[in-house]
MARTOR-209666 format. One record per residue (C-alpha): x, y, z. Coordinates in steps of 0.001 Angstrom, whole numbers, plus 500000, padded with zeros to 6 digits. Example, Ala and Ser with C-alpha at 12.3 -4.5 7.8 and 13.67 -1.06 7.14 Angstrom:
REM MARTOR-209666
SITE     c1     c2     c3
SITE 512300 495500 507800
SITE 513670 498940 507140
REM end
This chain:
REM MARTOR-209666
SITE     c1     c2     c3
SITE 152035 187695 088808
SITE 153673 184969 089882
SITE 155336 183617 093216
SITE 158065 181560 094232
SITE 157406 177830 095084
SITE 158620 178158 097840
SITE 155983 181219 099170
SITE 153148 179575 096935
SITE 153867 176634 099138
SITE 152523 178131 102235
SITE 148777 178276 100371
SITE 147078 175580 101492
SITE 144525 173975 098766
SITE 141239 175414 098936
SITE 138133 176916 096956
SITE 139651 180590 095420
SITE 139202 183460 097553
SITE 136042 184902 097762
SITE 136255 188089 099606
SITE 131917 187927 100791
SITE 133288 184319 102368
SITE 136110 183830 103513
SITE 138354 185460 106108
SITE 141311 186178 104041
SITE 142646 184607 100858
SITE 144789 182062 102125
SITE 141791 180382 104660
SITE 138873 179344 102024
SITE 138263 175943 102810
SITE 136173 177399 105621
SITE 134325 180531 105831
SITE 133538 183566 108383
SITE 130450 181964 109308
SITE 131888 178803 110621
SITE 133410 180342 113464
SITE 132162 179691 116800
SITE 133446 181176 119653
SITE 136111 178617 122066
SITE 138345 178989 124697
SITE 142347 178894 124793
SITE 142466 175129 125641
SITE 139511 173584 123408
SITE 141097 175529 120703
SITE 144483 174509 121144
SITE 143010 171063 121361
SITE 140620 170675 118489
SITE 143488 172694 115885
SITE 145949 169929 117440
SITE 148818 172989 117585
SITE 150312 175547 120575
SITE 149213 179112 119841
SITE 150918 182108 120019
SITE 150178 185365 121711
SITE 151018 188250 122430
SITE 152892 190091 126003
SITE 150726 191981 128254
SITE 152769 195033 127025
SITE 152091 194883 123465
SITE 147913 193271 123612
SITE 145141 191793 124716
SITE 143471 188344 124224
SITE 139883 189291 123870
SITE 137993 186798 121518
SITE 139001 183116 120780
SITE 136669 181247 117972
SITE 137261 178153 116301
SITE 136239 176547 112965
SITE 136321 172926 112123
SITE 137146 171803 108682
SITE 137423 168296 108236
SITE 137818 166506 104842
SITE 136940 168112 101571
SITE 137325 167513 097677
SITE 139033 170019 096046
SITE 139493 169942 092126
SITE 143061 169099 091073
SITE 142610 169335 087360
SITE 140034 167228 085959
SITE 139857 165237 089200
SITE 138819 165890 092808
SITE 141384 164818 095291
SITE 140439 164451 098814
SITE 142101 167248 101464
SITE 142379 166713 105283
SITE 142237 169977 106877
SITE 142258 170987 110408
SITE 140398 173075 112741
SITE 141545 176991 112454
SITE 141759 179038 115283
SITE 140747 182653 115600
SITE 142620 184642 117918
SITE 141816 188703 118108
SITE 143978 190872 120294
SITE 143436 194630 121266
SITE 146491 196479 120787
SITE 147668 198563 123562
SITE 148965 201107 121461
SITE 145603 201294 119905
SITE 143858 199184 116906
SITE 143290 195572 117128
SITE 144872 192170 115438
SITE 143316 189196 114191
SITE 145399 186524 114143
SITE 144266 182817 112442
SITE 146130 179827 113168
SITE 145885 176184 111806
SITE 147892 173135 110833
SITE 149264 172670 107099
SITE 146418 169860 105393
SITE 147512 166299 105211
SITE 146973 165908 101533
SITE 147004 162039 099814
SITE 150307 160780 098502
SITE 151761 161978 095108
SITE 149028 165151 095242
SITE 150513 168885 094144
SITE 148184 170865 095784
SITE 150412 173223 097000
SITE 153147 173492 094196
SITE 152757 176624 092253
SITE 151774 176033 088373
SITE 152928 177946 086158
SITE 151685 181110 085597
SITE 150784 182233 088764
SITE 148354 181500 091372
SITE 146097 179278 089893
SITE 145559 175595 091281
SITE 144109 172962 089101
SITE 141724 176073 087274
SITE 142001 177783 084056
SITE 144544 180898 084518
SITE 142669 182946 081973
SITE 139482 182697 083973
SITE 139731 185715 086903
SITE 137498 183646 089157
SITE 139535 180862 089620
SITE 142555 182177 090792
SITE 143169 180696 094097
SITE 144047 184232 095656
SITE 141404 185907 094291
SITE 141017 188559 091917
SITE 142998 191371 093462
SITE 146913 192408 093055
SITE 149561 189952 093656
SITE 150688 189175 097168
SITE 153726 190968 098398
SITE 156961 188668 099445
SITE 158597 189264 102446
SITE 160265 187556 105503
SITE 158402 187861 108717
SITE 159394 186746 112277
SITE 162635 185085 109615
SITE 160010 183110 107649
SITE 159244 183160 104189
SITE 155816 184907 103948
SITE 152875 186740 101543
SITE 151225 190132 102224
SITE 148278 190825 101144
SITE 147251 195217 100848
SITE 143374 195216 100851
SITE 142564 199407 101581
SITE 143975 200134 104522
SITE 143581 196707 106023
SITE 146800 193970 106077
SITE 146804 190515 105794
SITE 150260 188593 106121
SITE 150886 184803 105991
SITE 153886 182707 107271
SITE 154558 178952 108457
SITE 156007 178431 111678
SITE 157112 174808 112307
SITE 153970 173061 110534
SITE 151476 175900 110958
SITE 150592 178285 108943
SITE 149518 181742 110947
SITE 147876 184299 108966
SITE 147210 187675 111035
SITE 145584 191031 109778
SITE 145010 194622 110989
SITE 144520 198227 109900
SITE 147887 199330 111543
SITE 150375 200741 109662
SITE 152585 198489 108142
SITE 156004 199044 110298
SITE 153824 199008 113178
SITE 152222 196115 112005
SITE 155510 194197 111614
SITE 156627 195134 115043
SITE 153331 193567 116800
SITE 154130 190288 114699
SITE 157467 190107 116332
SITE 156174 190235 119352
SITE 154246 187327 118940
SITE 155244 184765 121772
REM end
């Protein structure tokens, strides 16, 4: 179970995932409850990044929601060491070929000089926590990630069920989007992305 640095890199710090919290297991320095529905501008605004979407062919916009994060301690070993996150965007799409996508947006945290937050320890997932302990692990609890390359990026997916969560970085932002579709279908709706 363990991933490259250079995929474990895309995992922002954060608390580890907590599947009755948090939307996914790469966005758990906020949870599903601190979404409030936006609009395309404030959004775009408060997250301080350009969102994608999707063509008229492929799906609709029909829900933007926006949670702020601000600055938190999270534990870096022994010590707590002070995270700047920003605001995530939600962005969910109905699918014209049926189903619908949820797609999460949000710039990469400024973290303090000289911090490793985001370098992968050894052993697998685990950051700053004991690796024996199955609550701690960052990712949660479940199977290990998937890599793969999406839209030509380096990227984690994540099988929950029928349900598929991927992960990527796009110039500074990390996206993460999930659905129920199947998975080539999935794939081709990411390309899409505009």
């Amino acid at each position: 179970m363990f991933l490259s640095s250079a995929a474990f890199a895309q995992v922002p710090p954060g608390d580890p995932y907590d599947a009755s919290k948090h939307v996914n297991p790469i966005i758990t320095f906020v949870q599903a409850k601190d979404f409030k529905p936006s609009n395309y501008q404030d959004a775009e605004k408060a997250a301080e990044i350009t969102l994608l979407g999707l063509s008229k062919d492929t799906g609709t916009l029909t829900g933007i929601d926006l949670a702020d994060a601000g600055i938190r301690s999270v534990r870096q070993g022994r010590s707590s060491v002070k995270i700047s996150y920003y605001a995530v965007v939600r962005q969910t799409f109905k699918l014209e070929a049926g189903g619908e996508l949820v797609l999460y947006s949000f710039k990469a945290p400024k973290e303090p000089p000289g911090s490793n937050m985001t370098e992968a320890p050894r052993g697998g997932f685990v950051l700053g926590r004991d690796p024996r302990n199955e609550k701690d692990k960052r990712l949660g609890p479940g199977p290990a990630p998937e890599e793969l390359a999406i839209r030509g990026k380096r990227a984690l997916l994540f099988e929950n069920g029928d349900m598929l969560t991927v992960a990527w970085q796009e110039e500074g932002i990390i996206h993460t989007a999930t659905s129920a579709l199947p998975r080539r279908a999935f794939f081709r709706v990411l390309d899409d992305l505009l």
